[in-house]
N, CA and C atoms as an extended XYZ file, in Angstrom:
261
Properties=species:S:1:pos:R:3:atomname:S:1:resname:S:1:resid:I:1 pbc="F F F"
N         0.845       -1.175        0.000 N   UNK     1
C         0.000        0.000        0.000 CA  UNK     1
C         0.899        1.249        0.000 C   UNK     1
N         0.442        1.914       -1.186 N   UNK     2
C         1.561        3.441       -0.722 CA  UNK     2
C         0.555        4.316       -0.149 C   UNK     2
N         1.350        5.227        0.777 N   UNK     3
C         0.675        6.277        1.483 CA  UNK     3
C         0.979        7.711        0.600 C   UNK     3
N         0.131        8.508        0.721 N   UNK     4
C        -0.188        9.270        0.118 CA  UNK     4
C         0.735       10.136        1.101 C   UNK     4
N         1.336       11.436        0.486 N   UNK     5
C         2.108       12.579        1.437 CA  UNK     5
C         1.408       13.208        1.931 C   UNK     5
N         1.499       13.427        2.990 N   UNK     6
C         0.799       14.679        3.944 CA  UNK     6
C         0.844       15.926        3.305 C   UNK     6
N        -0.200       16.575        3.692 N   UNK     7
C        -0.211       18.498        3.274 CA  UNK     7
C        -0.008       19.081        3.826 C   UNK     7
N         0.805       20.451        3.814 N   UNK     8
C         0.441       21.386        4.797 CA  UNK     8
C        -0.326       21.448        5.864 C   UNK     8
N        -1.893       21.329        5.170 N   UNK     9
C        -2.494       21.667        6.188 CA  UNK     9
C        -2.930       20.345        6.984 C   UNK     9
N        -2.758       19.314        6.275 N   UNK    10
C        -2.961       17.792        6.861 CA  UNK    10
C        -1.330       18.027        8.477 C   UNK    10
N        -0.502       18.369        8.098 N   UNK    11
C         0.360       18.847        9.279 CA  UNK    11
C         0.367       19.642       10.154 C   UNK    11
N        -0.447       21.063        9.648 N   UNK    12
C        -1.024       21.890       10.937 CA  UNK    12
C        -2.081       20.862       11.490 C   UNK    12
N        -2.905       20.517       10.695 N   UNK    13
C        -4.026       19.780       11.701 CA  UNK    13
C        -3.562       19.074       12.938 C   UNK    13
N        -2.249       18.282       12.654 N   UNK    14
C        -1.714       17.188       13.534 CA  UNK    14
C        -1.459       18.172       14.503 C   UNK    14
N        -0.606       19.213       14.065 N   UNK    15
C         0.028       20.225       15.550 CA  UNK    15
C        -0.589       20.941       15.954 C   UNK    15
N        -2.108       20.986       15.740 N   UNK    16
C        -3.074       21.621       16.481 CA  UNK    16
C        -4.027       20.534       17.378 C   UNK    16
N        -4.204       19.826       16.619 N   UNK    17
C        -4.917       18.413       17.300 CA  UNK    17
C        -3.542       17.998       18.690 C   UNK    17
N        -2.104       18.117       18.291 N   UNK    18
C        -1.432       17.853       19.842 CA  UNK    18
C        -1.243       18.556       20.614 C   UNK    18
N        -1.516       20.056       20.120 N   UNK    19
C        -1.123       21.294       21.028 CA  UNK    19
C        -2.578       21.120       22.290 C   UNK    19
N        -3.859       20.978       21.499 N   UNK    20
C        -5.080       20.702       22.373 CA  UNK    20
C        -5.216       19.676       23.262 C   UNK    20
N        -4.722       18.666       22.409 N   UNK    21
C        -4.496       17.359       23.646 CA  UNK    21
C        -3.730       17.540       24.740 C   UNK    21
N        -2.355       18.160       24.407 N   UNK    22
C        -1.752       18.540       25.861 CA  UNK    22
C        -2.279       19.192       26.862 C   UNK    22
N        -2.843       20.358       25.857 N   UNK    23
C        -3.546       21.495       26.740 CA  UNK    23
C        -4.859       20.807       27.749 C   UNK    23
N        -5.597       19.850       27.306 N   UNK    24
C        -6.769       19.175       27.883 CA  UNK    24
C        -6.257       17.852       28.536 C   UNK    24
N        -4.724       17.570       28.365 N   UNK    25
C        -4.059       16.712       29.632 CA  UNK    25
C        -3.940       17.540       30.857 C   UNK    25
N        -3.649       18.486       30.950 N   UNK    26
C        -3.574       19.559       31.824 CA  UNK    26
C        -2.122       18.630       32.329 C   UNK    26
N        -2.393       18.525       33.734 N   UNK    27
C        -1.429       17.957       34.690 CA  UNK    27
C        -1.204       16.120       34.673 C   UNK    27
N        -2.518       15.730       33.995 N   UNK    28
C        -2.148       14.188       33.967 CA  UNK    28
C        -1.092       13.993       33.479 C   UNK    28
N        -0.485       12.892       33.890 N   UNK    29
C         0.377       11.940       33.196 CA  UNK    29
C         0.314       11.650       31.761 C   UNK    29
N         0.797       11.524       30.660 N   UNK    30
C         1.092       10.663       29.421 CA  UNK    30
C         0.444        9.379       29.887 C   UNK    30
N         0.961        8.948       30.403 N   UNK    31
C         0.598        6.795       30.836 CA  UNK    31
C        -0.929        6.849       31.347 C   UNK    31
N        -1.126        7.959       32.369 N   UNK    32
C        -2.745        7.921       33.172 CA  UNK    32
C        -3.625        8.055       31.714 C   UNK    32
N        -3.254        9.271       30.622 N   UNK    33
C        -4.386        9.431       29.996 CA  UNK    33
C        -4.628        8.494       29.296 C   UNK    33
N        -3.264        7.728       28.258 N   UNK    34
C        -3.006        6.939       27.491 CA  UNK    34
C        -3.812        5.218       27.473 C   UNK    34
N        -3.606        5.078       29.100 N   UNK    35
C        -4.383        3.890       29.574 CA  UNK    35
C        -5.669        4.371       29.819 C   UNK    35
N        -6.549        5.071       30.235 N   UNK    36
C        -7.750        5.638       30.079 CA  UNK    36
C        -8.108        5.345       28.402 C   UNK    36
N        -7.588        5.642       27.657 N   UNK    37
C        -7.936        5.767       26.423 CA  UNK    37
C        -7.565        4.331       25.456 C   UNK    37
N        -6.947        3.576       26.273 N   UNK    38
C        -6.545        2.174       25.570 CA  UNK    38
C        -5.544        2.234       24.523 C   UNK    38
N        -4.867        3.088       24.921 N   UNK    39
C        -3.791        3.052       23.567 CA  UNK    39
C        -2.277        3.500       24.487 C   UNK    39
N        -1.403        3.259       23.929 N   UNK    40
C         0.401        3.114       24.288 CA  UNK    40
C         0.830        4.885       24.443 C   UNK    40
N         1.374        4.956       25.793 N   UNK    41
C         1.677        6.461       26.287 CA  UNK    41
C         3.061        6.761       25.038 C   UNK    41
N         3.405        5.491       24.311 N   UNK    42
C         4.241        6.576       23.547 CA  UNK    42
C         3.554        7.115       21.824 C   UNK    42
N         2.070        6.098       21.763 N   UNK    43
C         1.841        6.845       20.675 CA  UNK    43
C         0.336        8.011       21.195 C   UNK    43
N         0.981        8.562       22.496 N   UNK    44
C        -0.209        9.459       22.817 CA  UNK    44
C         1.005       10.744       22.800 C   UNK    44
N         2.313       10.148       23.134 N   UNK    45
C         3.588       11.011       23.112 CA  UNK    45
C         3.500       11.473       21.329 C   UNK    45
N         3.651       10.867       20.643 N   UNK    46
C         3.881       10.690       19.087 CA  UNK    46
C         2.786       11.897       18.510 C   UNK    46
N         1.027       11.577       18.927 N   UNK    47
C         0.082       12.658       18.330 CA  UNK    47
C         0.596       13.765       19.287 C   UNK    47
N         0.625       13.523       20.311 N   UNK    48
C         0.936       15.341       21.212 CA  UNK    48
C         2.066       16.133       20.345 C   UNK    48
N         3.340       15.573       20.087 N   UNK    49
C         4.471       16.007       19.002 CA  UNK    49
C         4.171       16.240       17.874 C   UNK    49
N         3.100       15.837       17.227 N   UNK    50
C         3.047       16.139       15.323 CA  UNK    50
C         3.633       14.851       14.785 C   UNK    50
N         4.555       13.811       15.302 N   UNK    51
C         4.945       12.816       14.810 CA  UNK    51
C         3.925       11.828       13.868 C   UNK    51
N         2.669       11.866       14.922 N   UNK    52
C         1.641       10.985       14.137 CA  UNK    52
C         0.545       12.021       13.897 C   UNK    52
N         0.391       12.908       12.726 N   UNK    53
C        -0.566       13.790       12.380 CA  UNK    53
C        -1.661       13.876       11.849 C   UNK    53
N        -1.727       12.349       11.859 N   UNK    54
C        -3.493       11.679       11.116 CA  UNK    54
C        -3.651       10.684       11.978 C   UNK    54
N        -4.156       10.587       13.283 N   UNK    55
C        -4.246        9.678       13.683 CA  UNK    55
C        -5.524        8.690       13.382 C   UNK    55
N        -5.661        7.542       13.675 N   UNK    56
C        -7.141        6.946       13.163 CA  UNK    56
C        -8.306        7.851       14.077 C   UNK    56
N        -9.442        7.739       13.592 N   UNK    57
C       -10.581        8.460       14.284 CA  UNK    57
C       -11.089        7.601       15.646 C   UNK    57
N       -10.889        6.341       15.372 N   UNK    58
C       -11.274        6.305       17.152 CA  UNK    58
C       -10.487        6.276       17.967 C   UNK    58
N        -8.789        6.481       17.644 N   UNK    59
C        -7.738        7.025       18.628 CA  UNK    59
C        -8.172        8.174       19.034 C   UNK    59
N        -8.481        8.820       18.264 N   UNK    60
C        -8.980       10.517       18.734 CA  UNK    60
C       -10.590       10.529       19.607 C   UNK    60
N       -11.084        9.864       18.947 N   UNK    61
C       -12.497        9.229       19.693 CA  UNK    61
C       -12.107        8.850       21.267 C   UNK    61
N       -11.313        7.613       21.182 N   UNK    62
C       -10.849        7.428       22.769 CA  UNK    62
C       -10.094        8.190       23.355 C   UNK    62
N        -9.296        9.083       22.832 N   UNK    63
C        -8.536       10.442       23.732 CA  UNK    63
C        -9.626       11.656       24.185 C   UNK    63
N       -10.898       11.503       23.226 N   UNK    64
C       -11.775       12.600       23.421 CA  UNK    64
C       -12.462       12.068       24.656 C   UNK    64
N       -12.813       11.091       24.666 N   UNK    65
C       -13.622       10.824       25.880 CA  UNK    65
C       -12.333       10.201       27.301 C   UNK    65
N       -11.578       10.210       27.377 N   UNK    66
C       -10.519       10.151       28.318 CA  UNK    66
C        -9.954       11.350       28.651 C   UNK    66
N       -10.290       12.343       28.037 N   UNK    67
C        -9.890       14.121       28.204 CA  UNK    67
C       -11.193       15.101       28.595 C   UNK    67
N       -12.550       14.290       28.403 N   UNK    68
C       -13.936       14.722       28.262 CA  UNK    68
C       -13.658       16.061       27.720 C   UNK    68
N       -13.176       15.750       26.048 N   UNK    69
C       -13.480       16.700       25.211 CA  UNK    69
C       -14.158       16.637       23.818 C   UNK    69
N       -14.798       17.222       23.626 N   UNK    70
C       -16.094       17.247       22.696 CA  UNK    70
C       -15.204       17.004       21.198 C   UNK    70
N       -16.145       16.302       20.941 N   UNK    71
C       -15.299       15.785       19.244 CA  UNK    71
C       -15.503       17.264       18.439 C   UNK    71
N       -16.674       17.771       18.550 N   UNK    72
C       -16.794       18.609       17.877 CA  UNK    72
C       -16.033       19.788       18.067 C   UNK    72
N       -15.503       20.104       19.455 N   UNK    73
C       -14.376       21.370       19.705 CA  UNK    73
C       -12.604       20.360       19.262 C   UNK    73
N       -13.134       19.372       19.062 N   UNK    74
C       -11.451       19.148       18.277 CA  UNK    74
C       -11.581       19.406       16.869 C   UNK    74
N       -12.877       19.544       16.135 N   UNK    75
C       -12.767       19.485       14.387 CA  UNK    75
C       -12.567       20.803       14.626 C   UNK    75
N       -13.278       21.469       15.591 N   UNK    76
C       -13.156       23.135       15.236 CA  UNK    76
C       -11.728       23.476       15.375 C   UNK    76
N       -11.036       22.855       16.341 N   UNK    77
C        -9.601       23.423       17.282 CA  UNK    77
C        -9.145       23.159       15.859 C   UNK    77
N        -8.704       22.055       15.047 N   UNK    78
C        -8.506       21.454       14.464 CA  UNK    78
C        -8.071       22.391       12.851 C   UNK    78
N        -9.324       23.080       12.676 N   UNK    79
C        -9.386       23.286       11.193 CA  UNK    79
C        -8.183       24.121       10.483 C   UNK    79
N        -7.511       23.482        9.260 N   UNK    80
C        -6.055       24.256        8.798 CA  UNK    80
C        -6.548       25.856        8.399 C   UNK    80
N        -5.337       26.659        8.356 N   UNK    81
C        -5.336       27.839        8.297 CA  UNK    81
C        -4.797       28.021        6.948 C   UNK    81
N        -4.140       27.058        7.097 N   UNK    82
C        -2.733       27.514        5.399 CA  UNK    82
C        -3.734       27.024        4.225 C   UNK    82
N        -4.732       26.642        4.061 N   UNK    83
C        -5.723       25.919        3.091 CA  UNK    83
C        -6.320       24.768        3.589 C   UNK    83
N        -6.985       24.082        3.050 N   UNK    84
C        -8.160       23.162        2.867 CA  UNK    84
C        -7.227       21.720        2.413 C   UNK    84
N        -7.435       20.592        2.926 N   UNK    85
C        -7.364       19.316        2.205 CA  UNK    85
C        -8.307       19.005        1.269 C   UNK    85
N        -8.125       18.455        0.103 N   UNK    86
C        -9.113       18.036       -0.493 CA  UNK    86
C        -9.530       16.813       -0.510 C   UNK    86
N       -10.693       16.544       -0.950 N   UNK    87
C       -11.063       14.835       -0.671 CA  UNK    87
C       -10.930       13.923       -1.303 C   UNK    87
């Protein structure tokens, strides 16, 4: 399978989607939220960095409800500035 290259704005998305996650970790731990959410504190390390900038939707699904943050204030937090992805 080849992967398609990321965009611009497919890369702001990622570093806005980790800048919010940190921000809505507040003081937890990496490992506390990570296990709340069923997934590995180093690929909760990886989306917080921009490393992983598309993550699957129910990784973000289970970080949203392990952060009790609204899916819908992450598409908004979310949306690129530098342009639009297309579909």
């Amino acid at each position: 399978m080849v992967r398609v290259p990321l965009t611009p704005a497919d890369r702001e998305r990622g570093e806005k989607l980790g800048r919010l996650l940190r921000d809505a970790r507040g003081a937890r731990s990496i490992g506390e939220v990570a296990v709340a959410a069923g997934i590995s504190p180093e690929t909760l390390r990886k989306i917080e960095t921009g490393r992983i900038p598309t993550p699957a939707f129910f990784t973000v699904a289970a970080l949203a409800v392990a952060l009790e943050l609204p899916l819908d204030r992450i598409v908004r937090a979310t949306e690129p500035t530098s342009g639009r992805a297309t579909a």
